[in-house]
MOPAC internal coordinates of N, CA, C and O (Angstrom, degrees):
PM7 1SCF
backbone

  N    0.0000 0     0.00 0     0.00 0    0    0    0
  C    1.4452 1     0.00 0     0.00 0    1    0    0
  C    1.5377 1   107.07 1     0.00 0    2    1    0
  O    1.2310 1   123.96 1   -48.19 1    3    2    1
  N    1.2197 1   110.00 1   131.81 1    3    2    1
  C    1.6326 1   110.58 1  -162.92 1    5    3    2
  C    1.9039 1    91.52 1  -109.55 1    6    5    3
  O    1.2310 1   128.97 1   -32.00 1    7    6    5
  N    1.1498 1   100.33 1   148.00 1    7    6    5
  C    1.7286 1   118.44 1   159.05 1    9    7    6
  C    1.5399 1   110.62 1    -2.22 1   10    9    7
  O    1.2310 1   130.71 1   113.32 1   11   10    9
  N    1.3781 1    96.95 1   -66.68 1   11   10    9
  C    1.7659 1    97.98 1  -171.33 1   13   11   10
  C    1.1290 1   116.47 1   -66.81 1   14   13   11
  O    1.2310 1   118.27 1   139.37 1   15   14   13
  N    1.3947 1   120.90 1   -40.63 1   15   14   13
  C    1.5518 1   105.40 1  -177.47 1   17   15   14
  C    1.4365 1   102.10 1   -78.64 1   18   17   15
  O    1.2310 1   103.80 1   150.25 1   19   18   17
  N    1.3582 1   147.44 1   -29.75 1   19   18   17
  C    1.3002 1   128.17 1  -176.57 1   21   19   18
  C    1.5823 1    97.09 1   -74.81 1   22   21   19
  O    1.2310 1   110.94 1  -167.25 1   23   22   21
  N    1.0637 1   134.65 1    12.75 1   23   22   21
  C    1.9150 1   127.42 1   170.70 1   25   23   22
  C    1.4861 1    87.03 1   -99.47 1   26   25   23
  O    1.2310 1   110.51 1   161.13 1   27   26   25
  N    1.5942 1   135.44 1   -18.87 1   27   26   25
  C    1.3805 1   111.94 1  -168.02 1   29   27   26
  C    1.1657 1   100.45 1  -119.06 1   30   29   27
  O    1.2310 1   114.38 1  -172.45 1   31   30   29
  N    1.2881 1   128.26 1     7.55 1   31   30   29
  C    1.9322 1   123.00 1   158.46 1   33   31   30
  C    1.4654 1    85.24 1   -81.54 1   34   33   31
  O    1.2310 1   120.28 1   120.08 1   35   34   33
  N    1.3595 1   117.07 1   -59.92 1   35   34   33
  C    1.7307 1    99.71 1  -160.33 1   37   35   34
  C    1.6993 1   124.28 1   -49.82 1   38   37   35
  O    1.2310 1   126.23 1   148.09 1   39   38   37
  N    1.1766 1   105.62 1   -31.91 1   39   38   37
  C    1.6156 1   112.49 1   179.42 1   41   39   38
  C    1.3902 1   108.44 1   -86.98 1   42   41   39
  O    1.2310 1   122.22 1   147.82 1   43   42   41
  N    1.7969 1   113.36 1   -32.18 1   43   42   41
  C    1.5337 1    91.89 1   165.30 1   45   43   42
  C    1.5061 1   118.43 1   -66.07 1   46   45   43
  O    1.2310 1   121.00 1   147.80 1   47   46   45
  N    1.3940 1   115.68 1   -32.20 1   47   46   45
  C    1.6147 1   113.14 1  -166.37 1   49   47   46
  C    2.1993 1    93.88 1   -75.86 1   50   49   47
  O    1.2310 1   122.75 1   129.19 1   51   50   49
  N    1.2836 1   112.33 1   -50.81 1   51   50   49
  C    1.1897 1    94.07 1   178.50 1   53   51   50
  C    2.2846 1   128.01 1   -30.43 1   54   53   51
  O    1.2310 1   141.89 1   121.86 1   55   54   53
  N    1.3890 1    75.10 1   -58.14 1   55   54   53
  C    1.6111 1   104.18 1  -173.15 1   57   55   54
  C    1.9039 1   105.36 1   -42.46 1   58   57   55
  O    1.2310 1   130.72 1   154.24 1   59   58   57
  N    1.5086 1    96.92 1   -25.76 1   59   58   57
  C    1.6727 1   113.99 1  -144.80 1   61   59   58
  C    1.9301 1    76.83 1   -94.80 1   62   61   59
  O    1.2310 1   128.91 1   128.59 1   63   62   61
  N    1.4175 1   100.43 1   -51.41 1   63   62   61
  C    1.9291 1    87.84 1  -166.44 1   65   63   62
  C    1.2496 1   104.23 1   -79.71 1   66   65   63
  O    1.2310 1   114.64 1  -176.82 1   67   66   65
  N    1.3421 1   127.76 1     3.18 1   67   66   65
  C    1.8412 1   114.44 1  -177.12 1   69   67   66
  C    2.0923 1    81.93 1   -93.37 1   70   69   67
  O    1.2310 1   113.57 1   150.93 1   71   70   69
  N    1.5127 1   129.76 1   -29.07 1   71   70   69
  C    1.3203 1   103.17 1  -154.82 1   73   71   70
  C    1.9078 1    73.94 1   -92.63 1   74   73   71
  O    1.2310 1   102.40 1   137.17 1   75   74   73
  N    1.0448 1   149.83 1   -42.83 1   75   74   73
  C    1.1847 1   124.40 1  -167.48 1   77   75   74
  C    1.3290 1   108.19 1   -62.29 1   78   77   75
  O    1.2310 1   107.26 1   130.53 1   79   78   77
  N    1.5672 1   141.35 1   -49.47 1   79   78   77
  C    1.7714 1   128.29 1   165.61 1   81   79   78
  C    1.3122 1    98.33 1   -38.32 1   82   81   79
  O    1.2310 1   101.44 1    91.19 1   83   82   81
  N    1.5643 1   151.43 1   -88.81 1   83   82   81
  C    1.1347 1   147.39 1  -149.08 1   85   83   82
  C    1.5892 1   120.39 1   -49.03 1   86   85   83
  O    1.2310 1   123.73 1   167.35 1   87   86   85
  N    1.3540 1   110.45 1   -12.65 1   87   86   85
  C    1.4754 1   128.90 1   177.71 1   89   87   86
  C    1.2864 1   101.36 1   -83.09 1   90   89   87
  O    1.2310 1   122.26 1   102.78 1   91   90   89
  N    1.5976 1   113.29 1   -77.22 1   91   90   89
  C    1.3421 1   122.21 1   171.64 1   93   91   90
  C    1.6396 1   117.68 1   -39.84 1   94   93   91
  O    1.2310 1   108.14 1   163.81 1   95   94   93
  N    1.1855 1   139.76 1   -16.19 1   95   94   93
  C    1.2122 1   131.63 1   176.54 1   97   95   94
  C    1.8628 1   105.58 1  -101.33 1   98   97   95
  O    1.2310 1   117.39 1   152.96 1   99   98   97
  N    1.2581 1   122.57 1   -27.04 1   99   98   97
  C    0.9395 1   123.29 1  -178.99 1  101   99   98
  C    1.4354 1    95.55 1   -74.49 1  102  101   99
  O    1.2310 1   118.55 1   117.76 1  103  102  101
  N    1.0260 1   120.37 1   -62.24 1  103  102  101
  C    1.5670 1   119.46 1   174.47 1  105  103  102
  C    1.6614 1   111.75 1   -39.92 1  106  105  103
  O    1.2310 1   108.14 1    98.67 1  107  106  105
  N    0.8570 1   139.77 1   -81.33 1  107  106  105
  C    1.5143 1   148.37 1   174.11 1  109  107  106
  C    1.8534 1    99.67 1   -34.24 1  110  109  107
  O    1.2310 1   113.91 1   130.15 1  111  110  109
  N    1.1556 1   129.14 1   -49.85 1  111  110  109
  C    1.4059 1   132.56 1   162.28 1  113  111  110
  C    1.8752 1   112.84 1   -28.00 1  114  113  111
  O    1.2310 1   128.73 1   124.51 1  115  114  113
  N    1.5230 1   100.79 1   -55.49 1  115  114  113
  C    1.5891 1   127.58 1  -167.48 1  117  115  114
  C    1.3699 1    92.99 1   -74.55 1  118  117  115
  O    1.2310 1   105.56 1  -135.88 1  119  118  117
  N    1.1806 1   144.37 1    44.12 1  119  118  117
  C    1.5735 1   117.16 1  -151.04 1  121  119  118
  C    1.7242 1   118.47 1   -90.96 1  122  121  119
  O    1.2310 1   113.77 1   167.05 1  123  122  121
  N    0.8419 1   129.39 1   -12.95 1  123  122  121
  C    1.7899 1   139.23 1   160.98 1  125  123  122
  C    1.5410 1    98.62 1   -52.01 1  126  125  123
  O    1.2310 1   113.06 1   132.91 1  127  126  125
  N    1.5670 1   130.72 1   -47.09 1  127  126  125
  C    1.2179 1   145.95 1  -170.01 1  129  127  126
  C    1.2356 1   135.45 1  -104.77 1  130  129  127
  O    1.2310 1   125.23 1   150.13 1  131  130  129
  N    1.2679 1   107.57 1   -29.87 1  131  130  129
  C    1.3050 1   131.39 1  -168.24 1  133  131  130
  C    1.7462 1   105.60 1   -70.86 1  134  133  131
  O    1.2310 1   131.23 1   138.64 1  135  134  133
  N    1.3298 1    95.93 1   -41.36 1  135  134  133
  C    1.5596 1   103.92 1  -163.31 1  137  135  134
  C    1.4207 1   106.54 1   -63.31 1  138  137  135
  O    1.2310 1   123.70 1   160.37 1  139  138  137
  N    1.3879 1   110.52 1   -19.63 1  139  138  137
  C    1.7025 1   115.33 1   171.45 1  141  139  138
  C    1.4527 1   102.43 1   -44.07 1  142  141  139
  O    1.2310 1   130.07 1   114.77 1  143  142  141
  N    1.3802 1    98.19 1   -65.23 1  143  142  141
  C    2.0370 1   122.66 1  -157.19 1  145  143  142
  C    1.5302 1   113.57 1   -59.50 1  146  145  143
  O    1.2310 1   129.14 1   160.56 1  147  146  145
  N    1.7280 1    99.99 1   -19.44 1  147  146  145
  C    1.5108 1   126.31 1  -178.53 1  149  147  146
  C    1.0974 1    94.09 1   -82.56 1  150  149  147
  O    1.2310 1   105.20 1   107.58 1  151  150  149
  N    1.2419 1   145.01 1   -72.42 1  151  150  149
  C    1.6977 1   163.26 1  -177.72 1  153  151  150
  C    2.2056 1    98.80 1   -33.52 1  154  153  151
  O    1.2310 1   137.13 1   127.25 1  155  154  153
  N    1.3412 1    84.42 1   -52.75 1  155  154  153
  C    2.1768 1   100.86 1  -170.75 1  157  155  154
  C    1.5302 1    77.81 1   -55.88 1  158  157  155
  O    1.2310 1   121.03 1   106.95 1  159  158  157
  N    1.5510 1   115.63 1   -73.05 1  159  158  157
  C    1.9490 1   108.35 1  -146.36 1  161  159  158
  C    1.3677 1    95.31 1   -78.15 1  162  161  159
  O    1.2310 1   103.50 1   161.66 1  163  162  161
  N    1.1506 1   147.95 1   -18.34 1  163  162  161
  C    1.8565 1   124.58 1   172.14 1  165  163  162
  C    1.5301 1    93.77 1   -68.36 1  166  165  163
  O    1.2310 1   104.38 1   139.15 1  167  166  165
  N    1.0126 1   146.43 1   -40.85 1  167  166  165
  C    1.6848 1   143.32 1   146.93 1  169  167  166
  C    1.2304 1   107.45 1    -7.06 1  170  169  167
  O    1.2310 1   127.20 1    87.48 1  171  170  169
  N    1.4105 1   103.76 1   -92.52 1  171  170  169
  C    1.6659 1   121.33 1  -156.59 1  173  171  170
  C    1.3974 1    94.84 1   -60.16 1  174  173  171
  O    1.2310 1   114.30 1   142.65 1  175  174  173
  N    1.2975 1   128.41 1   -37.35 1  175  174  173
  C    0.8617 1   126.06 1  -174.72 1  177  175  174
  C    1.2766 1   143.28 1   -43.25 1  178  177  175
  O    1.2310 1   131.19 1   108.62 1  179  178  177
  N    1.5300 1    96.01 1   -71.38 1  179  178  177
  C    1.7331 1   115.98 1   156.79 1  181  179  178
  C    1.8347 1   129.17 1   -78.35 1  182  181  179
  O    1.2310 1   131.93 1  -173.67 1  183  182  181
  N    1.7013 1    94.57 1     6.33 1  183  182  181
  C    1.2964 1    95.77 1   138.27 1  185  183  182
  C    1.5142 1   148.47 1   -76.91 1  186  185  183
  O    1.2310 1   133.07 1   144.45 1  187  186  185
  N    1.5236 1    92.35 1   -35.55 1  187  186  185
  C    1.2233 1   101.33 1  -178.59 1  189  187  186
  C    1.7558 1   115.36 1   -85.96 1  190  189  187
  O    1.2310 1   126.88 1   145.25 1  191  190  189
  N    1.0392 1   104.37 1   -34.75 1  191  190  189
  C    1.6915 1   108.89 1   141.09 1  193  191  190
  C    1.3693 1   122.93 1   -29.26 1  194  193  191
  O    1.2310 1   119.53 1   131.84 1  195  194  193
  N    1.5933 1   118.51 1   -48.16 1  195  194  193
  C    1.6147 1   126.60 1   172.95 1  197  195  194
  C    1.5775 1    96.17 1   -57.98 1  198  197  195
  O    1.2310 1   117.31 1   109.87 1  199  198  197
  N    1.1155 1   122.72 1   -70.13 1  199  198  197
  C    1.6414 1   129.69 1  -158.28 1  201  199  198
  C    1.2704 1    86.23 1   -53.84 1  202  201  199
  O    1.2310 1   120.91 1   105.89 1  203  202  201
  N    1.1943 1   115.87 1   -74.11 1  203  202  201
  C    2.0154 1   100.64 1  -153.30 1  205  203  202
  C    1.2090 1   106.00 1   -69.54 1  206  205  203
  O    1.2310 1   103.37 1  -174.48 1  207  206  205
  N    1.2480 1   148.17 1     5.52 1  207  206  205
  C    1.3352 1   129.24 1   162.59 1  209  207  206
  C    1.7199 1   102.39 1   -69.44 1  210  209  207
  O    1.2310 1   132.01 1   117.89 1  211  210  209
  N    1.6996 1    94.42 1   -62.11 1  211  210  209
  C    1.7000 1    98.82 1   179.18 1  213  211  210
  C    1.3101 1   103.09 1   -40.86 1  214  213  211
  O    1.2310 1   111.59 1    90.98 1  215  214  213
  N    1.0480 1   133.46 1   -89.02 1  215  214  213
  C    1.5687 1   121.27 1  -168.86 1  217  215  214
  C    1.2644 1   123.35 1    -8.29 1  218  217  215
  O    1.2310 1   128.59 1   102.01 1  219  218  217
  N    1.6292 1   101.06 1   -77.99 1  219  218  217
  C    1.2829 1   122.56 1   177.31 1  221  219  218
  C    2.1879 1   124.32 1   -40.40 1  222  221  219
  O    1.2310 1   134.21 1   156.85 1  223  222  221
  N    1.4813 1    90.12 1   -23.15 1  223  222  221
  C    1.5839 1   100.22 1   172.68 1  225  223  222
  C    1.5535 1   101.90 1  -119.63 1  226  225  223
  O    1.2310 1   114.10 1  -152.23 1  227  226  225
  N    1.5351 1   128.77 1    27.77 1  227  226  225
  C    1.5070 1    99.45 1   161.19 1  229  227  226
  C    1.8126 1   101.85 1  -108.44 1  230  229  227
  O    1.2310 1   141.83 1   -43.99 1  231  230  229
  N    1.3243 1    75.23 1   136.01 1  231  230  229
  C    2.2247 1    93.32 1   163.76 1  233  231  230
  C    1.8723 1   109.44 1   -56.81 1  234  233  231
  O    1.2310 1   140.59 1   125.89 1  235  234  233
  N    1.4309 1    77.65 1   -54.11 1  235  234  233
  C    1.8493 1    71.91 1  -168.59 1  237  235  234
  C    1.7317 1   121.16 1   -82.24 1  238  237  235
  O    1.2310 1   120.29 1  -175.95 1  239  238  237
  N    1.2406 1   117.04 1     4.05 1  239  238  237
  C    1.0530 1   104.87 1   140.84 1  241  239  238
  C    1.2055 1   145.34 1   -88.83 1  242  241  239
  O    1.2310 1   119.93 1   165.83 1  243  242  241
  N    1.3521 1   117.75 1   -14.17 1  243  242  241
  C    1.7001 1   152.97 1   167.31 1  245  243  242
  C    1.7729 1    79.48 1   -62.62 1  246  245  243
  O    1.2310 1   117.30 1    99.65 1  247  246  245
  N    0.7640 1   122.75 1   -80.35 1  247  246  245
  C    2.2795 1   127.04 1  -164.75 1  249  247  246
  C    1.4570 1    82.07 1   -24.76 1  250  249  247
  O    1.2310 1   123.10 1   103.37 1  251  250  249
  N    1.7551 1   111.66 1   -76.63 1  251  250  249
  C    1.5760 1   126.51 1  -132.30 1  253  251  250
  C    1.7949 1    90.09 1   -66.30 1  254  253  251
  O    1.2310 1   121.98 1   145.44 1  255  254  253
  N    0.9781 1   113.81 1   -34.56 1  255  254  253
  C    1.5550 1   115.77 1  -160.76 1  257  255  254
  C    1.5494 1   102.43 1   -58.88 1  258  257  255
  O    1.2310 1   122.95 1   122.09 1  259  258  257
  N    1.5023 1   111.94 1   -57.91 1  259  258  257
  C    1.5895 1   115.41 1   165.99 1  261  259  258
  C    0.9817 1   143.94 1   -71.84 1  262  261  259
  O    1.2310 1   119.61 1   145.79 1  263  262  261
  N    1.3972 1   118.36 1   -34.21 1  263  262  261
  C    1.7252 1   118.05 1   165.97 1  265  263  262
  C    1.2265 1   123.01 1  -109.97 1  266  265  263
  O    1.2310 1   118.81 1  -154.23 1  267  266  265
  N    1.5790 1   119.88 1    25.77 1  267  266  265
  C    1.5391 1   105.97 1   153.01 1  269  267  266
  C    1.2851 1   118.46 1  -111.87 1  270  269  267
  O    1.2310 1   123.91 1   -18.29 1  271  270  269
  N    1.3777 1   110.10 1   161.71 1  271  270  269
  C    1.1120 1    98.38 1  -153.94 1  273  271  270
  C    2.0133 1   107.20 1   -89.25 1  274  273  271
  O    1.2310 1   110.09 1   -37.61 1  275  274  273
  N    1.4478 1   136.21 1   142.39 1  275  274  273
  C    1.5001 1   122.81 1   169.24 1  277  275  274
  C    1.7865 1   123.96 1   -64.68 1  278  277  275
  O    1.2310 1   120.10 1   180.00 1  279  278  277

């Protein structure tokens, strides 16, 4: 991973936690309702948390990724 792309995860991931705070406060703003939308993204959330861990700890997708061929 060269220089540039770690300058463009960082500004994408920056970009990503200023629009997830601005969600979360708009949400908390809504609050009779909101707490639904709060309830949905701690969901999605710590799902997608599930996937990239799995990813991140399987072997055999680490194998398939490098020695087959596209």
């Amino acid at each position: 991973m060269d220089s540039y792309e770690k300058i463009g995860y960082l500004c994408l991931g920056l970009v990503a936690a200023i629009y997830i705070a601005a969600m979360l406060f708009g949400v908390i703003a809504a609050f009779p309702y909101g707490i639904i939308i709060l309830i949905a993204l701690l969901g999605v959330g710590s799902l997608l948390v599930k996937v990239i861990k799995e990813r991140l700890a399987s072997k055999e997708d680490d194998y398939y990724s490098k020695n087959v061929e596209k």
